[in-house]
Structure formats: structure tokens, C-alpha cells
C-alpha positions in Angstrom: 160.3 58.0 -13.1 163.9 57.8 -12.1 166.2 60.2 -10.5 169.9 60.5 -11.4 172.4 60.2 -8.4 174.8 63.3 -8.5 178.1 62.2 -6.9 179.7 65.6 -7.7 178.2 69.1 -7.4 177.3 70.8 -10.9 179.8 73.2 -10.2 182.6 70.4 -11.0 181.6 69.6 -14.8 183.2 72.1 -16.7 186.6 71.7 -14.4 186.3 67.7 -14.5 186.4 68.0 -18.0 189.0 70.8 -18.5 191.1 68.3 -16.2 190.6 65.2 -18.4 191.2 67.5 -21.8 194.7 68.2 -20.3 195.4 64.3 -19.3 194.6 63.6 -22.5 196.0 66.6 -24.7 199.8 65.9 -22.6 198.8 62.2 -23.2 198.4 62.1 -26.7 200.4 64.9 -28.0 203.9 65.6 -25.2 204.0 61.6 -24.5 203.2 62.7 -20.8 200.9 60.5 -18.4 199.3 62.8 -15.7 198.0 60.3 -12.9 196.3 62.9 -10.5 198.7 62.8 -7.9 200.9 65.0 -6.5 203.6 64.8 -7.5 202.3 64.7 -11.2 202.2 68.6 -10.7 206.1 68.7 -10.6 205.1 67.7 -14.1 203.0 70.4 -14.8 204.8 73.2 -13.2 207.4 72.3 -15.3 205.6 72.3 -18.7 204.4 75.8 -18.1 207.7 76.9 -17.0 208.7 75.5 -20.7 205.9 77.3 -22.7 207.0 80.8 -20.7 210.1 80.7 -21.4 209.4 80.1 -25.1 208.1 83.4 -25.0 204.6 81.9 -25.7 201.9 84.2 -26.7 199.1 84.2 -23.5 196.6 84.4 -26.0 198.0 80.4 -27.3 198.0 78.9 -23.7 195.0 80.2 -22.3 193.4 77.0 -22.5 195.8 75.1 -21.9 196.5 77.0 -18.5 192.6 76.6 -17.5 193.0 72.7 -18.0 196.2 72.6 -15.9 194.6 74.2 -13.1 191.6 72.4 -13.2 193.7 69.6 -13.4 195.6 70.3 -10.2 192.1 71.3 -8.5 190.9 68.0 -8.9 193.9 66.5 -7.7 193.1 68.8 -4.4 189.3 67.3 -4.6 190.7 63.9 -4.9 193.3 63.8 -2.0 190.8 66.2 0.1 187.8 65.4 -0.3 187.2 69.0 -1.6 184.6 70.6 -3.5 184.2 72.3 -7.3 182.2 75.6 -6.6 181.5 78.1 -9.5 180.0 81.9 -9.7 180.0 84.1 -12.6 181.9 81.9 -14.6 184.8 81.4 -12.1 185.7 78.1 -10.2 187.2 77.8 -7.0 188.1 74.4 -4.7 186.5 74.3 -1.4 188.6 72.3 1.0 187.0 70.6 4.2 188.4 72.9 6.3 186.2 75.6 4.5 189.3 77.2 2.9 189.0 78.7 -1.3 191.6 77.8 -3.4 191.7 79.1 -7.4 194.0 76.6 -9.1 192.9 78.4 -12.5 194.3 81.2 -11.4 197.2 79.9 -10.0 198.2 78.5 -13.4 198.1 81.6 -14.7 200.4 82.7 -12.1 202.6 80.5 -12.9 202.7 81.4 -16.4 203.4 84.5 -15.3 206.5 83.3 -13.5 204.7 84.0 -9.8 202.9 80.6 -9.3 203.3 77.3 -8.4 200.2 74.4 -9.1 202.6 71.9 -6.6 203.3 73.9 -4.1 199.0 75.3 -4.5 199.0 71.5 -3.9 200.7 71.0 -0.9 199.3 74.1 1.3 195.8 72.9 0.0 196.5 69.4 1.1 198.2 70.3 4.5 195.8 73.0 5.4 193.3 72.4 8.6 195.4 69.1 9.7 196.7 69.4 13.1 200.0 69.7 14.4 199.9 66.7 16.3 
């Protein structure tokens, strides 16, 4: 008998892959390399400040908005060490500092012109670090 070592909760699978779908849907169709970092989600912000000003139906990005925030969630994960949890179909970020964060939502935000994945980014990544 062997057991499998689970490096990443269960609640990250769906998310881990809605990330990777974007990375490779902006890869492979918009000629854009997103590289998890930071400042890739100037990137991002950016192409869904594009598709709203298009006048894009919601209905044709609403997939494409879950797998840019789970893309900038596991850019959170990866810089914080943070954590995918899930309920009821919804997936949050759980920083070390105990904080929730819902960059799914937060893309839809932006889509709605009241968001910002980067800046979701940088109070996530700054949050619970001391002053000093």
C-alpha cells in the first residue's frame, strides 16, 4: 500500500488549474507570457480593462474572469505562503496572517470597472508584515 503526499490542500485543484488554463489560453492565443509574479497582474488588470471597454458581454468572460483571479490567487499563495480554501463552490486565499482574500471576485470587480487583481496583490502580500 502507498499513500500519496498532498503538498496542496484539495481546496486548491480547481483554482491551480483555472490559473494554468489562463497562462496558457493568454499564452497561446494574446501572445502574452503570465510568469506568476506581481507584476504580471499589471498584465492582467489591463486585459480586462480591454475586454470592458469592448462592451464585452459578462456572459463571454465569465470564465475567463474566474481563471484570472485564480490566477492572481495563486500568485498570493506563491509569494505568501497562502492557502486555497473552498465552501459551497466558492474559493477564497487564506494568508498566514489568517486574513480571506476572494481574487475571483475581485476579477469580476474589475470587470465591472471597481477592482483591481494588482493592487488585491499588493494589500495581500503586505498584509500582517510589521512596520519595522
Amino acid at each position: 500500500m502507498t499513500t500519496q503526499y498532498e503538498t496542496r490542500p484539495s481546496a486548491a485543484t480547481k483554482p491551480v488549474r483555472w490559473a494554468a488554463d489562463a497562462v496558457a489560453t493568454m499564452r497561446e492565443g494574446a501572445r502574452v507570457r503570465l510568469d506568476y509574479s506581481a507584476q504580471s497582474l499589471w498584465r492582467v488588470d489591463r486585459m480586462i480593462d480591454e475586454l470592458r471597454r469592448e462592451d464585452t458581454p459578462y456572459a463571454a468572460v465569465d470564465t475567463v474572469l474566474r481563471g484570472f483571479g485564480a490566477y492572481a490567487g495563486e500568485v498570493i499563495v506563491r509569494q505568501t505562503g497562502a492557502e486555497w480554501w473552498a465552501s459551497g463552490g466558492d474559493h477564497w486565499i487564506r494568508t498566514p496572517d489568517g486574513r480571506l482574500w476572494d481574487p475571483i471576485d475581485e476579477a469580476r470587480r474589475c470587470f465591472a470597472g471597481h477592482g483591481s487583481l494588482r493592487l488585491l496583490c499588493r494589500d495581500a502580500t503586505v498584509a500582517g508584515r510589521s512596520p519595522y
